[in-house]
Each structure stands twice: as structure tokens, then as C-alpha cells.
C-alpha positions as CSV (number, residue, x, y, z in Angstrom):
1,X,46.9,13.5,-10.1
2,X,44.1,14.6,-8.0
3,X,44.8,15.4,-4.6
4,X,43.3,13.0,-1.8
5,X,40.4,14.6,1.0
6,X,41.5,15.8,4.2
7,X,40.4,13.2,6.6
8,X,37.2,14.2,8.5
9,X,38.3,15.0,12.0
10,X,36.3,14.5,15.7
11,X,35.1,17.2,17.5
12,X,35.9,17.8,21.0
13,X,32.7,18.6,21.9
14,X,30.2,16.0,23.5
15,X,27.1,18.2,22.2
16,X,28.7,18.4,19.0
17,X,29.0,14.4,18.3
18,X,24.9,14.4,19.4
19,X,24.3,17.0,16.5
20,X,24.4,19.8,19.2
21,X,20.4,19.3,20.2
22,X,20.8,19.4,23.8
23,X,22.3,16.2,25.0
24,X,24.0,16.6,28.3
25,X,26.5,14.2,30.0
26,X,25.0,13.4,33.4
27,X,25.8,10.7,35.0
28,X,22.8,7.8,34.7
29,X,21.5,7.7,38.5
30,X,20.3,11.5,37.6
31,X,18.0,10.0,34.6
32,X,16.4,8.1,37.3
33,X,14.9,10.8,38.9
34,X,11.2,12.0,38.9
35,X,10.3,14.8,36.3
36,X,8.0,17.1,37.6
37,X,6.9,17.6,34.2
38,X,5.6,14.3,32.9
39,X,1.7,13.4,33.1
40,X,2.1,9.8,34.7
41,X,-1.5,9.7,35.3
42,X,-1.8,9.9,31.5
43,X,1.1,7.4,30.8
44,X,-0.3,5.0,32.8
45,X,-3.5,5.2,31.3
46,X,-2.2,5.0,28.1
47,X,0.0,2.1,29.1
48,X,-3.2,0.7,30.4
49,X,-5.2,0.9,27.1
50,X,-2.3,-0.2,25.0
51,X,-2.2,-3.7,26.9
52,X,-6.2,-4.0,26.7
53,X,-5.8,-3.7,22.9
54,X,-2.7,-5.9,22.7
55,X,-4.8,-8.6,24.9
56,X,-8.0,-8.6,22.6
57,X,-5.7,-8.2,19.8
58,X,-4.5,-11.4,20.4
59,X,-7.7,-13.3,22.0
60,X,-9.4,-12.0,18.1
61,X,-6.4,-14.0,16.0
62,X,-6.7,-17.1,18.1
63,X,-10.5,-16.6,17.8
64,X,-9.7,-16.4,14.2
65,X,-7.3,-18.7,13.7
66,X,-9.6,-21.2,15.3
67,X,-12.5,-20.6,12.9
68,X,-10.1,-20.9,10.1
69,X,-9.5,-24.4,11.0
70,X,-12.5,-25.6,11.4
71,X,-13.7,-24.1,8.2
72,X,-10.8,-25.0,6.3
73,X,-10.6,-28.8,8.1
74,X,-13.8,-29.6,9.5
75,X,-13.6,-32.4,11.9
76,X,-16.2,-34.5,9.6
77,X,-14.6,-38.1,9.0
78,X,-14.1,-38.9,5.8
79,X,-16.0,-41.5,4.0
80,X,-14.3,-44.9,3.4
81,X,-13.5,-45.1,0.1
């Protein structure tokens, strides 16, 4: 008879559950603060050129969408027959 696993057990440690890559436990107000580290000029801008792409994105598949209809369906009434 074989014998049975030990069962695997918690650890104690919070930075041990997160893998132990440098997760702390501070409170959530604290993550609300300004890093002196980030580029927001750069965030913005990229935030910036994101939506721009997004908007054409879209404006370019109604654009096509709307081509595709009239190619496919052309409003030419069909002859009585």
C-alpha cells in the first residue's frame, strides 16, 4: 500500500504567497499616491495616440462595412419579373 502525500501546507509569509517578488502589504490609500518616477507626460501621450488609433480604427470598419453593403446589395431595384 503506497503511502498517501503530505498535504501541501500555507506559508506564513505574505511575500511568500506572491512568489516572494516584492509585493508589499500597504494599505490601498498609499497606492494612490504620485510616483515621482513615472513619465506622465509620456503616458498621457501615449494614452493620447492609443484613442486616435482606436477612433480611426473604428471610423475605417464603418467606412468599410458601409462599402461592403452597397457592393454586396446595391440599392438598384430589381426588375419585375
Amino acid at each position: 500500500m503506497a503511502k498517501k502525500p503530505a498535504p501541501a501546507t500555507r506559508s506564513a509569509s505574505p511575500a511568500a504567497s506572491h512568489g516572494g517578488h516584492g509585493h508589499d502589504d500597504t494599505p490601498m490609500s498609499s497606492a494612490n499616491t504620485i510616483s515621482s518616477g513615472m513619465d506622465y507626460a509620456a503616458h498621457e501621450a501615449m494614452y493620447h495616440r492609443f484613442t486616435n488609433i482606436a477612433k480611426w480604427g473604428i471610423v475605417a470598419c464603418a467606412v468599410l462595412v458601409i462599402f461592403l453593403f452597397i457592393a454586396i446589395h446595391p440599392m438598384v431595384p430589381t426588375p419585375a419579373g
